[in-house]
C-alpha positions in Angstrom: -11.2 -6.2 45.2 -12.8 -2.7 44.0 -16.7 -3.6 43.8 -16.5 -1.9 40.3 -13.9 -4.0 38.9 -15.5 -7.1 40.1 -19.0 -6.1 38.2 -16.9 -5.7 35.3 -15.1 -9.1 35.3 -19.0 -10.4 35.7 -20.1 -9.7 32.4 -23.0 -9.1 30.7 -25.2 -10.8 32.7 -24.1 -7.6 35.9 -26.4 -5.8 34.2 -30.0 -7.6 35.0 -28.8 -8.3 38.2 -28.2 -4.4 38.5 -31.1 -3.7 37.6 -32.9 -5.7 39.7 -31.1 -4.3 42.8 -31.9 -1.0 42.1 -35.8 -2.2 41.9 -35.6 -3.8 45.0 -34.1 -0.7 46.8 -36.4 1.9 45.3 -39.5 -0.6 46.3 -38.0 -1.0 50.0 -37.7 3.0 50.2 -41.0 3.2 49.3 -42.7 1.0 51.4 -40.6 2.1 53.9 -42.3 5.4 53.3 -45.3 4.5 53.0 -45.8 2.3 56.2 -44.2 4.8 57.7 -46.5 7.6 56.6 -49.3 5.3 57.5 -48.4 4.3 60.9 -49.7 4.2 64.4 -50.0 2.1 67.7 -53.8 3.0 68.4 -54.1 -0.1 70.4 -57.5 -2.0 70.2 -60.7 -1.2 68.5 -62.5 -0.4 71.7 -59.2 2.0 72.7 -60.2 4.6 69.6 -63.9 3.8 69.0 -65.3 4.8 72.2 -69.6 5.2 72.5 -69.0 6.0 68.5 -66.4 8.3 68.6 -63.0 7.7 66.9 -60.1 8.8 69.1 -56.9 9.5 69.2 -54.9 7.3 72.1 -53.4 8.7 75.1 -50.2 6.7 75.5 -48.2 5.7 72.5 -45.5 3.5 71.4 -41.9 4.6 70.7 -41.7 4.8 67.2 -45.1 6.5 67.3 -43.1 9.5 69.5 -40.4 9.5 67.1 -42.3 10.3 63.6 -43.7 13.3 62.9 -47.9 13.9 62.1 -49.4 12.3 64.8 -52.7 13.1 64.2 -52.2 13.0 60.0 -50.9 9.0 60.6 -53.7 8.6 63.3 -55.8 9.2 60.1 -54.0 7.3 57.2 -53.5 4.3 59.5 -55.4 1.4 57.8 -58.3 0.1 60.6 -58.9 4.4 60.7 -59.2 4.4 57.6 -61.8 1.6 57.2 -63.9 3.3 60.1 -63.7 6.9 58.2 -64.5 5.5 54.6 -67.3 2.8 56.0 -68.8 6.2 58.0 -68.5 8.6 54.9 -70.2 5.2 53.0 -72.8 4.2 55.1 -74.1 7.8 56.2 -73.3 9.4 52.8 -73.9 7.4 50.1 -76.2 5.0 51.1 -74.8 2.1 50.7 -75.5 -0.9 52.8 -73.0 -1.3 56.0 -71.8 -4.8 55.2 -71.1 -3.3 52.0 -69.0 -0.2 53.0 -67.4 -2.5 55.5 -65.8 -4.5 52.4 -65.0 -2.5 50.1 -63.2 -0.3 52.3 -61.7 -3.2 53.5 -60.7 -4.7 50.3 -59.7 -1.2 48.9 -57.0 -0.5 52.3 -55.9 -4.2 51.8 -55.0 -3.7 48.3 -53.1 -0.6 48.9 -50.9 -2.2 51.4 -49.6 -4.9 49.5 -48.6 -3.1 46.3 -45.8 -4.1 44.5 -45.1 -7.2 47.1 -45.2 -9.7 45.0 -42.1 -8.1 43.5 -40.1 -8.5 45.9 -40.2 -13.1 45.9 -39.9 -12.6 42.1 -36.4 -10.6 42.2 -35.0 -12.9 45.0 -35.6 -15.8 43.0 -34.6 -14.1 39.5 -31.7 -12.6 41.0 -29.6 -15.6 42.2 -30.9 -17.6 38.5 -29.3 -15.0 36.7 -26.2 -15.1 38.5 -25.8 -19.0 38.3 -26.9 -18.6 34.5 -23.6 -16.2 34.4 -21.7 -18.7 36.3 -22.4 -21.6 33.8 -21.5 -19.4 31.0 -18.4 -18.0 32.4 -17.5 -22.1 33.5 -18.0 -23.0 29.8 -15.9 -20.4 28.5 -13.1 -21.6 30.7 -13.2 -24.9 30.2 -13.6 -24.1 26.1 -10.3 -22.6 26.6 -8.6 -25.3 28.2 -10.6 -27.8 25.6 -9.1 -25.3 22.9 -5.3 -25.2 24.5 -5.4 -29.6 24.3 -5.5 -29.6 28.0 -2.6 -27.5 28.4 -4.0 -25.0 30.9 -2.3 -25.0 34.5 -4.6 -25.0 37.5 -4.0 -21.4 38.1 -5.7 -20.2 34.7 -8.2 -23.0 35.3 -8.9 -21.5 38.9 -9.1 -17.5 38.1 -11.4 -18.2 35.4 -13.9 -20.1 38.0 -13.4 -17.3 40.1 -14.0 -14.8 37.8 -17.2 -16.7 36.7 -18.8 -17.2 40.1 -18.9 -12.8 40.5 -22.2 -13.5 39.0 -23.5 -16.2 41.7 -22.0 -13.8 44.3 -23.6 -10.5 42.9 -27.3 -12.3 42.3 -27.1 -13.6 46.0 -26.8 -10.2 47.4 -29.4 -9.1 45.3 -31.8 -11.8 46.0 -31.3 -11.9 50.1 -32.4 -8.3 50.7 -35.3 -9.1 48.2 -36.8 -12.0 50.3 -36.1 -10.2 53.6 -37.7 -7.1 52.6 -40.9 -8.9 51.3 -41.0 -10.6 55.4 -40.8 -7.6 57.2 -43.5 -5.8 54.9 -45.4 -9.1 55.1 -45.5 -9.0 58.9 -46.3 -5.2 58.4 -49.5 -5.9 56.4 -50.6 -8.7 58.4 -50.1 -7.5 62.2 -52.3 -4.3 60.2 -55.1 -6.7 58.5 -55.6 -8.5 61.8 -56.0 -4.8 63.3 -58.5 -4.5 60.6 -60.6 -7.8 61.2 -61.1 -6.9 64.9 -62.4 -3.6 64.0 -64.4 -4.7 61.4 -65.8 -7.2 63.8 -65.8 -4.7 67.0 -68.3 -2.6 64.6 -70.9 -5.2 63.6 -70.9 -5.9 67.3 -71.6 -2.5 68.1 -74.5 -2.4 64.8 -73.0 -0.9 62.6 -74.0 3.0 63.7 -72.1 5.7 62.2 -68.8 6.6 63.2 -67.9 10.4 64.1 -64.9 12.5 63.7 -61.7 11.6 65.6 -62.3 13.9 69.1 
């Protein structure tokens, strides 16, 4: 069956369920992006903050190879990130280390998870919608048959199931790559806020001092 005809046959409730899809690719492309953009495999804290200064690792992984900006992800990469903002904090500003520690922290943490949350909330809309449009479509038939004194033959009875459980069919593909999107990004932000937590904690062991530029 042409993938157009069967959105057709689905009704009106095609249309949330369309729409939803398209949010949940745009959000996966730009996450993508965005982790992307912001990745590196810098190892451990006391791999790039060596006797106070941040620097770039030797050996790198292979997706590290493969994207381009090295050095502009070595930057943007979320425990760098934290170290650059506490230093420009803490020597510039005067604010208290503990304090530039958090903020930063909180700040990096925030933009990481963005938009997340949407990501459970279409995978369980999704499939809702599409049993919603199920019901209705089931009702209809059964109306008919109600309508004809029972005269309907199994064949009638059966396409209009059919056509009624599109919408089941059309919210599960919807909600699947929703709730396995939002587990890879999760792992993403995690394995990167436990990166985070060792540095943070790598620093106060080390006193707090100032952090220079990336050698």
């Amino acid at each position: 069956m042409n993938p157009i005809h069967l959105f057709e046959m689905g009704g009106a409730f095609m249309w949330p369920i369309l729409i939803l899809l398209i949010l949940t690719i745009s959000l996966a492309l730009e996450r993508l992006i965005y982790y992307a953009w912001t990745y590196s495999a810098p190892g451990e804290p006391d791999d790039f903050l060596q006797k106070g200064d941040l620097t770039e690792p030797q050996s790198r992984g292979l997706l590290d190879r493969i994207l381009p900006d090295t050095r502009g992800r070595f930057q943007r990469f979320a425990p760098i990130r934290m170290v650059m903002n506490v230093r420009a904090r803490h020597g510039g500003s005067g604010q208290s280390f503990d304090a530039a520690l958090q903020r930063a922290g909180n700040e990096i943490s925030e933009e990481m998870s963005r938009r997340l949350s949407l990501f459970p909330l279409v995978s369980s809309v999704a499939p809702m919608i599409g049993l919603l449009g199920t019901v209705a479509g089931m009702m209809e038939s059964f109306q008919a048959i109600a309508a004809s004194g029972g005269q309907a033959n199994m064949g009638e009875l059966a396409d209009g199931i059919w056509v009624a459980m599109t919408t089941t069919a059309f919210g599960l593909m919807t909600g699947i790559p929703a709730y396995l999107f939002h587990g890879l990004f999760l792992s993403v932000v995690n394995r990167r806020l436990s990166l985070m937590n060792r540095t943070a904690h790598y620093l106060e062991e080390q006193g707090g001092h100032p952090i220079r530029e990336a050698a």
